[in-house]
N, C-alpha and C positions, 0 to 999 in steps of 0.2 A: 504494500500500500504505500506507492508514493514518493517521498523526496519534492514535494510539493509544488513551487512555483516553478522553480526552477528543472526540475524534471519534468513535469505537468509541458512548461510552455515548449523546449527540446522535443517531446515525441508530439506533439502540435504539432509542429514546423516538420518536421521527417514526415508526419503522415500526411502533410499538406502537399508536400511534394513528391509523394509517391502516388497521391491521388486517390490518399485513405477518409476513414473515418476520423476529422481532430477531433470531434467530441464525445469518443469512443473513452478517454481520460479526461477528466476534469484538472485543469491547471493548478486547481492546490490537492490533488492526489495521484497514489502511486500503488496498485494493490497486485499482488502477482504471491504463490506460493512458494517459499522457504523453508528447506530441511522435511519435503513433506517425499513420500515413496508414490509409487507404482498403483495404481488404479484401475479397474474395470467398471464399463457402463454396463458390464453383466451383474456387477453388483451393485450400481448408483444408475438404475436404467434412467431414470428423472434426469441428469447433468446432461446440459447440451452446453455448446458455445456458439456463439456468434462472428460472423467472418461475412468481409465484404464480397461483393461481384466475383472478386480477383481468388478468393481463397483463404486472404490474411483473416485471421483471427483473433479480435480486438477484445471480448468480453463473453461473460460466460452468464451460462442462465440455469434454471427449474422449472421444468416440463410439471403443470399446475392441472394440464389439463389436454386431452388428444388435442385440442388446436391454439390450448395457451402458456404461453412461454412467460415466466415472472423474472425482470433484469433491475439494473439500476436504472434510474433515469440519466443519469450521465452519458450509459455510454451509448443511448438512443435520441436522445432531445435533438431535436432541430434534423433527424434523420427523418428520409420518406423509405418505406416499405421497400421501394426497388434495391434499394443499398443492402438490405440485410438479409442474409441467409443462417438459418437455424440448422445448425448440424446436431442431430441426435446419432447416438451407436458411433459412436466413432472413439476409440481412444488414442488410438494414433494418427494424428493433423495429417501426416503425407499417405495417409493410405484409405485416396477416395475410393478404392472401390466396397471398404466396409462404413456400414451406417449408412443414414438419410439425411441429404440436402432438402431441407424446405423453406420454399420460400415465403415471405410475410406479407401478410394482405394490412393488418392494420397498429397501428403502434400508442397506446396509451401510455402517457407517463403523467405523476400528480399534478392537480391543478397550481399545487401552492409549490411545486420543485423550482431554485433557483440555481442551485450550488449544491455540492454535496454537506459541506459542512453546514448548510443553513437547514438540512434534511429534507424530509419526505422524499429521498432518494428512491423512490422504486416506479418502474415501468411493467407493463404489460402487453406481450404481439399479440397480436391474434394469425395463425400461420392459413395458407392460405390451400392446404389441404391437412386433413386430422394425419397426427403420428399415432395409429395402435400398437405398433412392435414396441413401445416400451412404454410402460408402466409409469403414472404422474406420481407427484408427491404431494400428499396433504400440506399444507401451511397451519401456522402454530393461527391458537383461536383465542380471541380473549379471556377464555376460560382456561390458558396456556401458559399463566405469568408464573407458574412453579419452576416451568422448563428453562424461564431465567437467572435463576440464583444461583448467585458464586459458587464457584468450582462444576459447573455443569458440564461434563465430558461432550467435547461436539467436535463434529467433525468438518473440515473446510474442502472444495476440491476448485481444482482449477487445470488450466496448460500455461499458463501462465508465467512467470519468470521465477527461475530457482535461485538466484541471487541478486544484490541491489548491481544493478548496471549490466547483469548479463543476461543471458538469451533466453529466452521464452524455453517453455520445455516442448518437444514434439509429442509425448504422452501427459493421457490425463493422470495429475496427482492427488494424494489423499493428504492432510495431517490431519492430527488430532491438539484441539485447542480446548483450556480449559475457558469459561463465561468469569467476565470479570464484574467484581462489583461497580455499581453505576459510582460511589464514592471513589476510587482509585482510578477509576477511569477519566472521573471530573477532574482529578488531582493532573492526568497526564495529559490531558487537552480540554482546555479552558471552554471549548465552544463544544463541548459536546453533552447533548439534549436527551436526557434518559427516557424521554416523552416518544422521539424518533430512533432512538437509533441505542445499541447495545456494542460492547463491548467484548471483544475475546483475546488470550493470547498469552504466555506467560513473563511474569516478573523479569525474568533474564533474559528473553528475545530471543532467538533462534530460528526460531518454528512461528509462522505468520503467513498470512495474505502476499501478493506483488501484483505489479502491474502485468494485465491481463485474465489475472481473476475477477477485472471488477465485475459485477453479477450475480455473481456466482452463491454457491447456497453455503449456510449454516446452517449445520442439524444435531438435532438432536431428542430425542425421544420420537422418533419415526415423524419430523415436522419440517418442515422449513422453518430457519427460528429469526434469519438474518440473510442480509443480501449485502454482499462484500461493496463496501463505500469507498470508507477513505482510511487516511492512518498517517504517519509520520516519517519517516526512513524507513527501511524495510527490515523486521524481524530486530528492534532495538531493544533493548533492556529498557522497560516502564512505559514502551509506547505499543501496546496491542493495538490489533487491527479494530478497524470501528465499522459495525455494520447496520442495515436498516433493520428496525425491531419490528418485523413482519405482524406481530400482537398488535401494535398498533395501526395497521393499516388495514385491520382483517374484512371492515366491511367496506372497502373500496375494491378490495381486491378479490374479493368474491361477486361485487358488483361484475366488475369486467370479465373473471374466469364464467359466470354464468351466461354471457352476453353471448347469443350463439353470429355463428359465422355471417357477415355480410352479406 
């Protein structure tokens, strides 16, 4: 997650000139996975990622629903539907011929999203034919605010970048992050709104989020708990990742995953 302005505004400019998605990363965030292993969507069949026209792979998502896909608002806003394609079954980026490319008919992100750090970071596609071959994932319910308390074992995935300043990974990753308290979290970033957004990731840093996870899910007790935001350097000692706390969005987001296809 991040490296903020100044990483933010660098893969802006690289993706501008490659004739990518820039608002694929938000200029004060950097979210991608660290120290995490080897993964299968035979066992995370919900994990898809997002990739432009071209194949790049910007941001990651959870299959909510055969035709709805839940991401951040960042790394969608100001996109139109032809630019994104939703890759399910895939764990390895260079081998199209396993998984499904689908394309996206329609893109919801919140009315009140500005910035990630200002929250209500989450979006919603609608894909423009249903995925059946794998299985959605519940999201947490208001009735779910247990599955937030400190030391809650969850788990992160992404393809995302396995170090700060290095290369995206070609396989999808797993780690395991413990849920931080919303107090220690306030301690480690001042603008962070325990109302929006939840907190994971341990004391020493290691093991975290990076750029190209933004999206992507937190789980835990068989839910969606968090959708990868923002964060501070990547895998630091006292800066966990910061995600959107899906409890609080549950009836907007049930609004859209009901809303049937166009």
């Amino acid at each position: 997650m991040r490296d903020k302005l100044r990483v933010g505004r660098l893969l802006a400019v690289v993706c501008l000139l490659a004739g990518l998605v820039a608002a694929a990363v938000p200029a004060s965030a950097d979210v991608r996975i660290v120290g995490g292993t080897r993964a299968s969507t035979q066992q995370y069949p919900f994990v898809v990622y997002l990739a432009g026209p071209d194949g790049f792979q910007f941001c990651g998502g959870t299959l909510a629903s055969s035709i709805k896909v839940i991401t951040a608002a960042h790394c969608v806003k100001n996109q139109v539907p032809k630019d994104v394609i939703v890759v399910a079954g895939r764990d390895d980026k260079k081998n199209r011929s396993e998984g499904l490319e689908v394309a996206v008919k329609g893109i919801w992100t919140h009315t009140k999203y500005s910035d990630a750090l200002a929250g209500h970071d989450v979006a919603v596609l609608t894909l423009a034919t249903p995925i059946t071959a794998y299985k959605a994932l519940p999201i947490a319910t208001s009735n779910d605010d247990f599955a937030y308390a400190e030391n809650t074992d969850a788990t992160i995935l992404g393809w995302g970048r396995t170090s700060s300043g290095g290369s995206t990974s070609q396989y999808l990753l797993q780690a395991q992050v413990p849920v931080v308290s919303d107090e220690s979290c306030q301690s480690s970033f001042p603008k962070y709104n325990s109302s929006a957004m939840v907190c994971a990731g341990y004391p020493q840093g290691g093991i975290d989020g990076c750029q190209g996870d933004s999206g992507g899910p937190l789980i835990a007790h068989g839910r969606l708990l968090g959708i990868s935001s923002w964060g501070e350097g990547c895998a630091l000692p006292n800066k966990p990742g910061v995600y959107t706390r899906v409890m609080s969005y549950y009836t907007e987001l049930m609004q859209q995953i009901k809303k049937p296809m166009p």
